[in-house]
VEXKEBA-48051 format. One line per 4 residues: number of its first residue (from 1); their letters; for each residue x, y, z of N, C-alpha, C. Coordinates in steps of 0.2 Angstrom, whole numbers, padded with zeros to 4 digits. Each point is the difference from the previous one (the first is absolute). Layout:
<nodes>
NUM = a = X,Y,Z,X,Y,Z,X,Y,Z; ... .
</nodes>
This chain:
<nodes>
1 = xxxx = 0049,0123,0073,0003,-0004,-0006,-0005,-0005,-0002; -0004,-0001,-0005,-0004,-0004,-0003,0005,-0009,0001; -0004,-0004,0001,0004,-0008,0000,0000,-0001,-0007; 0006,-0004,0000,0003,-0004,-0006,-0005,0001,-0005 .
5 = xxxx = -0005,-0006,0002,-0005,-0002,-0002,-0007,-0001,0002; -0005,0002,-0003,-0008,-0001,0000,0000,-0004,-0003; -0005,-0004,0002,-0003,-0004,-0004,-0008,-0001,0003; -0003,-0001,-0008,-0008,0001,0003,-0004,-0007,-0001 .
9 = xxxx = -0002,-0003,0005,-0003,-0009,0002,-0006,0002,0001; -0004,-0004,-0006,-0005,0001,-0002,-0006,-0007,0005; -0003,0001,0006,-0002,-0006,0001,-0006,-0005,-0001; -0002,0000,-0008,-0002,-0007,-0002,-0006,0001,0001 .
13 = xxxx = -0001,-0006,-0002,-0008,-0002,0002,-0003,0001,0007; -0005,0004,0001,-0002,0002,0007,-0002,-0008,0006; -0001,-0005,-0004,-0003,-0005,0004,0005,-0006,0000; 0007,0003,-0002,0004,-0006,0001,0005,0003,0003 .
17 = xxxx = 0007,-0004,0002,0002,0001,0005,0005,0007,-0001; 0000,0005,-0007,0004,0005,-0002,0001,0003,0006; -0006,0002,0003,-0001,0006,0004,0005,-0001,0007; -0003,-0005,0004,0006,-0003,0004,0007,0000,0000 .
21 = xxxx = 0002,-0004,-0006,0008,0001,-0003,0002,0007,0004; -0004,0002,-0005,0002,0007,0000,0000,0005,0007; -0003,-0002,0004,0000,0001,0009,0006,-0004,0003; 0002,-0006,-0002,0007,-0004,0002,0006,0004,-0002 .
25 = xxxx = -0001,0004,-0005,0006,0003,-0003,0001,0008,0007; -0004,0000,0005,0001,0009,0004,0002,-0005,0006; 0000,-0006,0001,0004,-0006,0005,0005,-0001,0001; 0004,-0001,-0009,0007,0000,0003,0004,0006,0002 .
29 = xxxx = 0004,-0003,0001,0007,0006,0004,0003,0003,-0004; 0002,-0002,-0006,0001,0004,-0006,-0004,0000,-0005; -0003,0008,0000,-0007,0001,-0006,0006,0005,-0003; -0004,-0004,-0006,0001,0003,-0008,-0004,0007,-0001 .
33 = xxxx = 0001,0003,-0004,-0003,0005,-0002,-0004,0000,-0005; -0007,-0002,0005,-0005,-0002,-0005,-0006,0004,0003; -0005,0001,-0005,-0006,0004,0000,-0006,-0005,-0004; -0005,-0002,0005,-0005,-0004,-0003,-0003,0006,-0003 .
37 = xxxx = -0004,-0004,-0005,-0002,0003,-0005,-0007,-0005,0001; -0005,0002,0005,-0006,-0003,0000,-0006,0006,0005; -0006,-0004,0002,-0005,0001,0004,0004,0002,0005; 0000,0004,0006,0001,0000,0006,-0005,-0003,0005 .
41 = xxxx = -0007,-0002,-0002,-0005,-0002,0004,0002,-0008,-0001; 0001,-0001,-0005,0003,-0007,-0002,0003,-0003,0005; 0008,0003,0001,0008,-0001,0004,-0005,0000,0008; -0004,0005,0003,0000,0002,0004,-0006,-0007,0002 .
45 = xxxx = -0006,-0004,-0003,-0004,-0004,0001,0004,-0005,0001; 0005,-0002,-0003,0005,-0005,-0001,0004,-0001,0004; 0003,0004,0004,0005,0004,0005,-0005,-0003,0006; -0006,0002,0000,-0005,-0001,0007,-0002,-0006,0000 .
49 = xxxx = -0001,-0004,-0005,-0002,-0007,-0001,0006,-0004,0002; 0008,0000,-0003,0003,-0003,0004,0003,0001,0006; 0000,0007,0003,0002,0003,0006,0008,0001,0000; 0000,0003,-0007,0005,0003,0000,0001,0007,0002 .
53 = xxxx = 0005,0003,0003,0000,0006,0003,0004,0002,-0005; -0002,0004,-0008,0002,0003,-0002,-0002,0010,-0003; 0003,0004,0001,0001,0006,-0001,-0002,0001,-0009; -0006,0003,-0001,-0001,0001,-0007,0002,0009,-0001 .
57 = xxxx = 0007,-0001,-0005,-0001,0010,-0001,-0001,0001,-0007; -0003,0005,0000,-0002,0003,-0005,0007,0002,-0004; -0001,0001,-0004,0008,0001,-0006,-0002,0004,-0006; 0004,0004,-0003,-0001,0005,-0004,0005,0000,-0005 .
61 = xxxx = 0001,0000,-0007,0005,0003,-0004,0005,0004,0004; 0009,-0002,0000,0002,0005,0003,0001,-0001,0007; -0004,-0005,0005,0003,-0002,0005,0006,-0004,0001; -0001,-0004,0004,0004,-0006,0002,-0002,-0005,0002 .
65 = xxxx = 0001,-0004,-0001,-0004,-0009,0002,0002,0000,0005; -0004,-0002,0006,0003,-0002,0008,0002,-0005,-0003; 0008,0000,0008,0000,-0006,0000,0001,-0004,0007; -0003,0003,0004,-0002,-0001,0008,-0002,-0006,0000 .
69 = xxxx = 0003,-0007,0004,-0007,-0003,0003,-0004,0000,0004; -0008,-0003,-0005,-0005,0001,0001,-0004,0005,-0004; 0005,0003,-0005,-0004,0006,-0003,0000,-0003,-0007; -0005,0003,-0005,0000,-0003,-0007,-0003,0007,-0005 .
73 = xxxx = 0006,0002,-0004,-0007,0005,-0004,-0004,-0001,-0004; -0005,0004,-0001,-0005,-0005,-0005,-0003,0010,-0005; 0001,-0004,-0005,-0004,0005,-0005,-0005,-0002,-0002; -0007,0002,0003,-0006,-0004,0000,-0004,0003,-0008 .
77 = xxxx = -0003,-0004,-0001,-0004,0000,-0004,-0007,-0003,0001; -0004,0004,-0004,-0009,-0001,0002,-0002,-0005,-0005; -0005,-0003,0001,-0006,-0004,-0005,0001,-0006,0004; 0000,-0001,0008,0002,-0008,0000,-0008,-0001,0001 .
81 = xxxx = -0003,-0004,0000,-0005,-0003,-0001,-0003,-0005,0007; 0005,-0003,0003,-0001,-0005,0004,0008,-0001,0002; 0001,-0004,0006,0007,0000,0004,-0002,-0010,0002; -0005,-0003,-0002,0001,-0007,0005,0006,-0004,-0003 .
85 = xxxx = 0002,-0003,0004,0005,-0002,0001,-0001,-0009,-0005; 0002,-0001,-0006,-0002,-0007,-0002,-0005,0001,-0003; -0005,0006,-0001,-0005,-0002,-0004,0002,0006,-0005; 0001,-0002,-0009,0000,0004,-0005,-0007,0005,0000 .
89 = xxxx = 0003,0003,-0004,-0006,0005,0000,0000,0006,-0007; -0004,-0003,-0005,0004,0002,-0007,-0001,0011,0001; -0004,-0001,0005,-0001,0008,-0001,0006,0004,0002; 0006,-0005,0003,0005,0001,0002,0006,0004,-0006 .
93 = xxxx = -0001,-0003,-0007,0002,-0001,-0006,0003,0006,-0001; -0004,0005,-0001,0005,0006,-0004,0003,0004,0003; -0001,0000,0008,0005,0001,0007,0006,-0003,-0003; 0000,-0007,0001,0007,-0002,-0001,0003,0002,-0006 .
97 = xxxx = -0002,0001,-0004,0003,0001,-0007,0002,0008,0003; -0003,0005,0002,0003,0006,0002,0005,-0001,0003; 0001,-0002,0005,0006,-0001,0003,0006,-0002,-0003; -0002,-0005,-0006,0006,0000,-0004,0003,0006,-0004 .
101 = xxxx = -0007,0002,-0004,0002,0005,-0004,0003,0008,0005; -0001,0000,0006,0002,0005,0005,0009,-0002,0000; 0001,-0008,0003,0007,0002,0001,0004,-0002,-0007; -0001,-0001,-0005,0002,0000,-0006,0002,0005,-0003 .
105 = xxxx = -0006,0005,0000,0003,0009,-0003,0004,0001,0004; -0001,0001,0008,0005,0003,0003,0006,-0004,0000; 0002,-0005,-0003,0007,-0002,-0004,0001,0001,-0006; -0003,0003,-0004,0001,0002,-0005,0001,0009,0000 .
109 = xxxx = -0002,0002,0005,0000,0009,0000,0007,0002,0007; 0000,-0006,0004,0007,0000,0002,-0002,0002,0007; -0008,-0003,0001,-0001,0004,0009,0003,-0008,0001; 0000,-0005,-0001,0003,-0009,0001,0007,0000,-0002 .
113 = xxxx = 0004,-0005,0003,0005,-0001,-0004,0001,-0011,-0003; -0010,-0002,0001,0001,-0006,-0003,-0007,-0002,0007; -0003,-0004,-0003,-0006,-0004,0003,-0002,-0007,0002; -0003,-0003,0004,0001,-0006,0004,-0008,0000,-0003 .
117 = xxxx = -0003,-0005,-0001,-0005,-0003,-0001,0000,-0006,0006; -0007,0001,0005,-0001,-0006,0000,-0008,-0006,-0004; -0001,-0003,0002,-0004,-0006,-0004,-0008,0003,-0002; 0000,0000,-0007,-0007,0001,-0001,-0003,-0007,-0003 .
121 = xxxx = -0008,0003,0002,-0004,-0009,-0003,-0003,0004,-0009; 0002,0000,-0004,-0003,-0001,-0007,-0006,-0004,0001; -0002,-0002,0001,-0007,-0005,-0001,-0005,0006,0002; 0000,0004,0005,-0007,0003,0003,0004,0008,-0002 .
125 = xxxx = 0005,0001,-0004,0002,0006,-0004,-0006,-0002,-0006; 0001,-0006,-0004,-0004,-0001,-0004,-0007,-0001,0001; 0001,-0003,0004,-0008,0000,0002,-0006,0007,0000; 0003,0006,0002,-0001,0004,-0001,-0003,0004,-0004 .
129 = xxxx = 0004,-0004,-0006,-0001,0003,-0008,0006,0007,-0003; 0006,-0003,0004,0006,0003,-0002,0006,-0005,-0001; -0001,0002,-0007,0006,-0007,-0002,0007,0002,0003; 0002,-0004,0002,0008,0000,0003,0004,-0007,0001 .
133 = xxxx = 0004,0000,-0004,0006,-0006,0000,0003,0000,0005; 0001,0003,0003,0006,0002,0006,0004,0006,0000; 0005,-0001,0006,0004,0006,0001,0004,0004,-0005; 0002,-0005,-0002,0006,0000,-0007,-0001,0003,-0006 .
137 = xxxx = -0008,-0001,-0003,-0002,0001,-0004,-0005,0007,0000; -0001,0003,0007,-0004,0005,0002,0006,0007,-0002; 0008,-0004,0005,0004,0005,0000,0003,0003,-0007; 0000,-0006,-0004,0002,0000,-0009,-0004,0005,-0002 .
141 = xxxx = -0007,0001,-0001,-0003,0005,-0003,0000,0005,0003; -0001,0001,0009,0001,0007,0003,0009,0003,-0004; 0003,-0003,0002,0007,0003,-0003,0001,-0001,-0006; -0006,0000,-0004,0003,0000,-0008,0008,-0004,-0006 .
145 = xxxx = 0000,-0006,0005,0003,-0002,-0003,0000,-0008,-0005; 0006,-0001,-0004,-0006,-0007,-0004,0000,-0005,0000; 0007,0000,0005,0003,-0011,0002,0003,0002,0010; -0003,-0003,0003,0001,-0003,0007,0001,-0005,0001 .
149 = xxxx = 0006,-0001,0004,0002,-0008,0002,-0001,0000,0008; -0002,-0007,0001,-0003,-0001,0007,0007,-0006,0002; 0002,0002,0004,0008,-0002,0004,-0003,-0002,0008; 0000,-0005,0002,0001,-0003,0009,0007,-0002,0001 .
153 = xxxx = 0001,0004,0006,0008,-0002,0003,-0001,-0002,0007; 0007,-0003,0002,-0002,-0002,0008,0009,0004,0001; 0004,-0001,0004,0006,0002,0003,0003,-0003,-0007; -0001,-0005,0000,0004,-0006,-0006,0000,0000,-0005 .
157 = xxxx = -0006,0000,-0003,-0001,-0001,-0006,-0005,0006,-0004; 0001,0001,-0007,-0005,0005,-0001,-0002,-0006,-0007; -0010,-0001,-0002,-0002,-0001,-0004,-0004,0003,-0005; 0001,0005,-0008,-0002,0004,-0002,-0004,-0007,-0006 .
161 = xxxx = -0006,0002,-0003,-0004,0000,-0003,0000,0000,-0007; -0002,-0001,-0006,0000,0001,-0006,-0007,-0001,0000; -0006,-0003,0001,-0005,0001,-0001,-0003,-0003,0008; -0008,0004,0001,-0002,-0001,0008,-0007,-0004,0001 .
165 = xxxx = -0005,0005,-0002,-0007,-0005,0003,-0002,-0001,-0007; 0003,-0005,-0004,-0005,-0005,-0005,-0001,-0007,0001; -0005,-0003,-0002,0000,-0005,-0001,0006,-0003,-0004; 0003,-0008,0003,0006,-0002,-0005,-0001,-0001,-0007 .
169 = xxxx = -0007,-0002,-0003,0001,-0001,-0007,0001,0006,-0004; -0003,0006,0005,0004,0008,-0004,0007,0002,0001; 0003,-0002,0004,0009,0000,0000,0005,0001,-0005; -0001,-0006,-0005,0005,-0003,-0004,-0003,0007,-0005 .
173 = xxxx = -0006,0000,-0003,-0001,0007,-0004,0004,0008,0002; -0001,0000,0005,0002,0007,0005,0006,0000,0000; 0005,-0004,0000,0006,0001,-0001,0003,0002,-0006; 0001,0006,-0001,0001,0001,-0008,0005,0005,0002 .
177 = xxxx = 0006,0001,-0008,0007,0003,0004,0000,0007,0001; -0006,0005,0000,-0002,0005,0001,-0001,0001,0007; -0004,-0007,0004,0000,0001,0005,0005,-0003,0005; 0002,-0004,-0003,0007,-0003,0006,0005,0008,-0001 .
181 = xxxx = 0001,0000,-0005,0004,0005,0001,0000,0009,0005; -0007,0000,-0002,-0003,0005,0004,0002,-0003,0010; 0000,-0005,0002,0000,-0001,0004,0005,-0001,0002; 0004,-0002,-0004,0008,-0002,0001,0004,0006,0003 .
185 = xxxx = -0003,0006,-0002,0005,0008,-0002,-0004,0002,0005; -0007,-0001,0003,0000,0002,0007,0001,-0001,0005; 0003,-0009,-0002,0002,-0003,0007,0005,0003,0001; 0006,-0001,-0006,0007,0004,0002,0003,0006,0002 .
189 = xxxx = -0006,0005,-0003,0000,0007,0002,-0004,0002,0007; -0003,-0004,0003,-0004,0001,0005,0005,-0001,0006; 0002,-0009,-0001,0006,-0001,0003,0005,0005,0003; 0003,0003,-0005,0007,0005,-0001,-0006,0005,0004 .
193 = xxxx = -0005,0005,-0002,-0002,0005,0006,-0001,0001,0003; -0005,-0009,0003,-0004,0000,0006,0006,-0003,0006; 0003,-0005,-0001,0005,-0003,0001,0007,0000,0001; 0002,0006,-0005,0007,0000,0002,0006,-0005,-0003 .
197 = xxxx = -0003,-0003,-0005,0002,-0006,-0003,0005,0003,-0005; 0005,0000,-0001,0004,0005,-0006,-0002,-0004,-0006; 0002,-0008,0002,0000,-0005,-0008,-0004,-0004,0001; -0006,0000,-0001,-0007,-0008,0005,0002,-0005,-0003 .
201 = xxxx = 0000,-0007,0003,0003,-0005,-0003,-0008,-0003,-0001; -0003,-0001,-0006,-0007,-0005,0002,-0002,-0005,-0003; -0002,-0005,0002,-0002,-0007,-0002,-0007,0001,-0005; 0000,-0004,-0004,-0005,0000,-0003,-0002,-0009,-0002 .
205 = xxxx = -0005,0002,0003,-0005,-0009,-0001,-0005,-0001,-0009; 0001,-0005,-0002,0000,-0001,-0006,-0009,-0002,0003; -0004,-0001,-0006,-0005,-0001,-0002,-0006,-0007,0005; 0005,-0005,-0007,-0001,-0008,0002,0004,-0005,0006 .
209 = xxxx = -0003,-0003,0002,0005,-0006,0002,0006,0001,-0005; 0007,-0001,0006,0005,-0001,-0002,0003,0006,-0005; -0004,0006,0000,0002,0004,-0004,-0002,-0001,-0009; -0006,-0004,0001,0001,-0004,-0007,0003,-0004,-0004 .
213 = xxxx = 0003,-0003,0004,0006,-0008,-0002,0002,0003,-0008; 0002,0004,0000,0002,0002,-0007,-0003,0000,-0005; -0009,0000,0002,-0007,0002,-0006,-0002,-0008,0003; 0002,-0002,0002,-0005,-0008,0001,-0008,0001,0004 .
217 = xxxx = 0003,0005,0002,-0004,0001,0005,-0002,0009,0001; -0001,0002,-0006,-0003,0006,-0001,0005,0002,-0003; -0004,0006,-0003,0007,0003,-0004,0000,0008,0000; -0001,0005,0005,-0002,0005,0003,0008,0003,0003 .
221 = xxxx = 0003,-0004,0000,0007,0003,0003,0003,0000,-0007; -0003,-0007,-0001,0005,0004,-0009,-0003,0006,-0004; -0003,0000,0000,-0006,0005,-0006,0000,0006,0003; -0001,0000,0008,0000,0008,0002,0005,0000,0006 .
225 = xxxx = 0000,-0003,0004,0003,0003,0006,0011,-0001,0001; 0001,-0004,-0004,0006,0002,-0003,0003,0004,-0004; -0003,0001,-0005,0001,0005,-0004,-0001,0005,0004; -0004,0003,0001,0000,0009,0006,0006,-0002,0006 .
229 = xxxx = -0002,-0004,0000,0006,0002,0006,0008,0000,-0001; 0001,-0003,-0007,0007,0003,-0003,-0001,0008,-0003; -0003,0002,0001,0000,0005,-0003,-0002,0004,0006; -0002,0000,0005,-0002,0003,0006,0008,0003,0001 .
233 = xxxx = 0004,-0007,0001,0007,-0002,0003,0006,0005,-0004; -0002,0001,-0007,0002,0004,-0004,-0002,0008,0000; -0003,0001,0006,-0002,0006,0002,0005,0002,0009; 0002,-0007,0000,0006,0001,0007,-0004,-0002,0006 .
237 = xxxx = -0007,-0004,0001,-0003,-0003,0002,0003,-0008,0002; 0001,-0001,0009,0002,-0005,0000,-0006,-0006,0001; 0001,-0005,-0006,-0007,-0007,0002,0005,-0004,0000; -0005,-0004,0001,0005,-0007,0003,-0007,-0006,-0002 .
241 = xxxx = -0001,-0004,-0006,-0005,-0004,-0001,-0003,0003,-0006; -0005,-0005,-0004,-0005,-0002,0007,0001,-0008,0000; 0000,0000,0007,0001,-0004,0003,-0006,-0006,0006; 0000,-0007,0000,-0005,-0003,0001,-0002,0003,0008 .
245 = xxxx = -0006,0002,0003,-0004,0003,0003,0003,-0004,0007; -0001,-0011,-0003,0003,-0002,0007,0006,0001,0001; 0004,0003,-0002,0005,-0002,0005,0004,0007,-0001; -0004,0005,-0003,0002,0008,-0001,0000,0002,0011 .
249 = xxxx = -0003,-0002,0002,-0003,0003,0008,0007,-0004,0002; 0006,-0002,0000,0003,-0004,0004,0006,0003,0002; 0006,-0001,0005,0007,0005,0003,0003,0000,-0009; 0000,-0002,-0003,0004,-0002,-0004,0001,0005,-0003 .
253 = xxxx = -0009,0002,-0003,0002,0007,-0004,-0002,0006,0006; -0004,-0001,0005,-0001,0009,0001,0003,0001,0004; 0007,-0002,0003,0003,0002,0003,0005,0005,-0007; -0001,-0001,-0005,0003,0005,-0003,-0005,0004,-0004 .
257 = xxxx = -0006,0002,0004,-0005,0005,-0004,-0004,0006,0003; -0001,0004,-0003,-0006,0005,0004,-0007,-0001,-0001; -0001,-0002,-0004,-0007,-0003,-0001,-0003,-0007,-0004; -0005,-0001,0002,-0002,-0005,-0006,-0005,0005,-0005 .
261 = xxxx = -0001,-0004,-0006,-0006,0003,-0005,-0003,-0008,-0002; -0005,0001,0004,-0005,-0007,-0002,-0006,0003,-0007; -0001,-0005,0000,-0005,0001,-0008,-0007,0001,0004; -0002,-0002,0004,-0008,-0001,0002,0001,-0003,0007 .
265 = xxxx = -0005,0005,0004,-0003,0000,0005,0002,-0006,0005; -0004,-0004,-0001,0000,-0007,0005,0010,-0003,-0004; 0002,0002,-0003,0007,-0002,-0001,0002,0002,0007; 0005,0005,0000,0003,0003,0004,-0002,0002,0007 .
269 = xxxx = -0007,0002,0001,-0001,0003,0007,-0004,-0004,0004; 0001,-0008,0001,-0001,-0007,0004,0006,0000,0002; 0005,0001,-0003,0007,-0001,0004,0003,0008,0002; -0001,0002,-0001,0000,0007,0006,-0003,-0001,0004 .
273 = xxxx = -0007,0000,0002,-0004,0002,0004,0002,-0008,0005; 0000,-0008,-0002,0003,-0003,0004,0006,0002,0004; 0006,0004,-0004,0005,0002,0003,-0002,0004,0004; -0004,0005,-0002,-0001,0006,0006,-0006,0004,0002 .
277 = xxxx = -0006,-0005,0001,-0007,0004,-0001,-0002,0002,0007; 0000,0006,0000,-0002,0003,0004,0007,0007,0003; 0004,0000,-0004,0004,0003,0000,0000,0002,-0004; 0000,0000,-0007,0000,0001,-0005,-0003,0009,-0002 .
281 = xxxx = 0002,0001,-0006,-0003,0007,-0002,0000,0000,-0009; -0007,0002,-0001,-0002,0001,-0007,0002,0006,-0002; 0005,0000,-0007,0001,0007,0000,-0002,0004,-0006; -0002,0002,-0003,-0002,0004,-0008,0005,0002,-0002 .
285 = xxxx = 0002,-0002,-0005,0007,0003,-0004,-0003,0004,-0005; 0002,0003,-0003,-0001,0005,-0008,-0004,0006,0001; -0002,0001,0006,-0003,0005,0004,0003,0008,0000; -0001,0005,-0003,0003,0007,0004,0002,0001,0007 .
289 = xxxx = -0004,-0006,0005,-0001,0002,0007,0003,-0008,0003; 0001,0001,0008,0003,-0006,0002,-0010,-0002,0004; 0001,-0007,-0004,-0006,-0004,0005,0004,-0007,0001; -0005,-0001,0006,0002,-0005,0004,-0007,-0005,0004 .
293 = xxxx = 0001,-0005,0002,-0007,-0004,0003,0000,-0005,0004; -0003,-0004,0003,0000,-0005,0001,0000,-0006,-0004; 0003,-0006,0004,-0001,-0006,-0007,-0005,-0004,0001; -0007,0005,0004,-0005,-0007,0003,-0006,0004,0000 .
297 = xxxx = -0005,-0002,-0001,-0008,0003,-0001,-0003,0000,0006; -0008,0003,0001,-0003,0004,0003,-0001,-0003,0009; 0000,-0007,-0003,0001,-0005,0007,-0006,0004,0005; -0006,-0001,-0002,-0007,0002,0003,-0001,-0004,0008 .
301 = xxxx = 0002,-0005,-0002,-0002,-0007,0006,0004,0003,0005; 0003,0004,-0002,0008,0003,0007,-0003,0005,0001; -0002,0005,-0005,-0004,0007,0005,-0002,0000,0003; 0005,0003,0006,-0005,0004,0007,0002,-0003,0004 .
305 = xxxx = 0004,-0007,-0001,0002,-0006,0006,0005,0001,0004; 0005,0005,-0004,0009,-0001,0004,0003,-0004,-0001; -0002,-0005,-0006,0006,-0005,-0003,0003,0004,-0005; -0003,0004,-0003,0005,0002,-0007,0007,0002,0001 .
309 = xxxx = 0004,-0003,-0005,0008,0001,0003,0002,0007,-0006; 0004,0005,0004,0001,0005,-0005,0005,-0002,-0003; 0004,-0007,-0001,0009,0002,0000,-0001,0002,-0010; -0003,-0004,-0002,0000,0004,-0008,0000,0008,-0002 .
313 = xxxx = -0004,0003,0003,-0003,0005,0002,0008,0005,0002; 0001,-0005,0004,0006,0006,0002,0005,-0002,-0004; 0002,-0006,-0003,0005,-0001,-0006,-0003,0006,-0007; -0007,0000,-0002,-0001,0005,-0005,0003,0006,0001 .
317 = xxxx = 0000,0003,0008,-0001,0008,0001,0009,0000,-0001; 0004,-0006,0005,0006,0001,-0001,0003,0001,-0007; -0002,-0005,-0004,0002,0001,-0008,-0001,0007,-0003; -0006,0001,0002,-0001,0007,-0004,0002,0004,0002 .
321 = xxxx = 0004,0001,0007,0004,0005,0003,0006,0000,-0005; 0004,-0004,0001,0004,-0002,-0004,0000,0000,-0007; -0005,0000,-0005,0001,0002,-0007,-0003,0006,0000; -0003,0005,0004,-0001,0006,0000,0007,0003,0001 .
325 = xxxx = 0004,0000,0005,0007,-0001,-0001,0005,0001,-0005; 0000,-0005,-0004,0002,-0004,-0005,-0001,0006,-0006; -0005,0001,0001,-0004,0004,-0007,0002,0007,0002; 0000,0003,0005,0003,0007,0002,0005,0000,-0001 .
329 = xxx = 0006,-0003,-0001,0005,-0001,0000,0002,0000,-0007; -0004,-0003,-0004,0001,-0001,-0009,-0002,0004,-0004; -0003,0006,0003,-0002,0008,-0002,0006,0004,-0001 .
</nodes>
């Protein structure tokens, strides 16, 4: 009888701590039903460097994911380049990128039922002379579609996004009611699929200080983010603001919410990651397929050492279990 759930955990950048995680994940006692989606010379150099005693199997469309300890399956993939532990290696580059674009279709064609990403370095993807923004933005054009929202949750709290990697003085332009809105009907519709949420209750963080003291102090909650969101509301969306950023994070309100919706990046995901960094799990909403992440990057200075802590890693794989779930069930 095939398990609940596959999921396929793509492990990252070769030279930073992906590959490990992903070895700590055949350690615990309850393994998930995961299939790396890497090098097996990789797992296996990494495995002997830390002296880990773990079992690499080969995996097939149509099998079953061990979930023995000490066993890990792995769906290997060729082009790696170099294995050292902490030293990039751009020739690395379009390796990694295969592994994404590998467990990606097979969430699209239905051999996955949702995929874990861990940390890649964009800088030496770039370097390389292959332009890439990131995960988010990789998986938007592989699945064809036009708006993704980028969401980080911990147990307690979830924070989704309206705009991610810009500079602030492009912010205030990028919010236009085409795109809040866009963002708004994924968050709520994602919620309800992925989650199980009948009615999302969500906070929305207003622009300016204070919300914009009623245009004293900018006038972007008047002129756009007001207006759409009464009209959002009029589509049976529940919003709650917008509301001033300081004191939106407090019992007051999100003890009666299922998410927040921050305007920009460094708004909102300094007080999640304080409240739960390293626990945490990046999620991709708007997607046809369930992704999932870690909420911390390549951590090179840790390759190879046996300090890397997997608990995010396992927080991703469990979420994704879970809104793979969730999503089978809303079919």
């Amino acid at each position: 009888m095939r398990q609940s759930v596959t999921l396929a955990l793509t492990a990252g950048e070769p030279a930073g701590i992906g590959p490990e995680l992903c070895l700590q994940l055949a350690l615990e006692k309850r393994q998930p039903g995961v299939v790396v989606v890497a090098c097996k010379h990789l797992l296996q150099a990494r495995a002997e460097l830390l002296g880990l005693a773990v079992e690499l199997v080969d995996w097939e469309p149509g099998n079953h994911a061990v979930t023995g300890p000490g066993r890990l399956s792995v769906l290997h993939v060729n082009g790696l380049a170099s294995t050292d532990a902490g030293r990039l290696d751009p020739a690395n580059s379009a390796y990694v990128l295969e592994t994404l674009s590998i467990a990606a279709r097979g969430c699209l064609d239905g051999t996955f039922d949702g995929m874990v990403t861990a940390p890649v370095h964009k800088g030496v993807i770039n370097n390389a002379g292959i332009v890439f923004s990131g995960h988010t933005e990789f998986l938007q054009e592989l699945c064809g579609v036009e708006r993704v929202v980028m969401m980080l949750a911990t147990e307690e709290l979830r924070v989704a996004l309206v705009t991610t990697h810009l500079p602030l003085k492009d912010v205030s332009a990028a919010i236009t009611p085409e795109r809040l809105s866009q963002v708004t009907r994924i968050l709520d519709s994602d919620l309800r699929r992925f989650f199980d949420i009948e009615h999302p209750r969500i906070l929305v963080a207003g622009l300016n200080p204070h919300a914009g003291e009623g245009g004293h102090l900018g006038r972007e909650e008047i002129e756009v983010i007001e207006p759409t969101l009464d009209k959002l509301r009029q589509e049976g969306i529940t919003l709650t603001g917008p509301l001033p950023a300081d004191t939106l994070f407090t019992p007051h309100w999100l003890d009666n919410a299922d998410a927040v919706l921050a305007m920009y990046h460094d708004q909102g995901l300094p007080v999640l990651k304080f409240q739960g960094f390293g626990r945490a799990v990046n999620i991709t909403l708007g997607l046809p397929i369930v992704r999932t992440s870690v909420d911390h990057g390549t951590a090179l200075d840790l390759a190879g050492t046996g300090k890397a802590d997997a608990g995010s890693l396992k927080t991703a794989v469990r979420v994704g279990e879970q809104m793979a779930k969730s999503a089978k069930k809303s079919k």
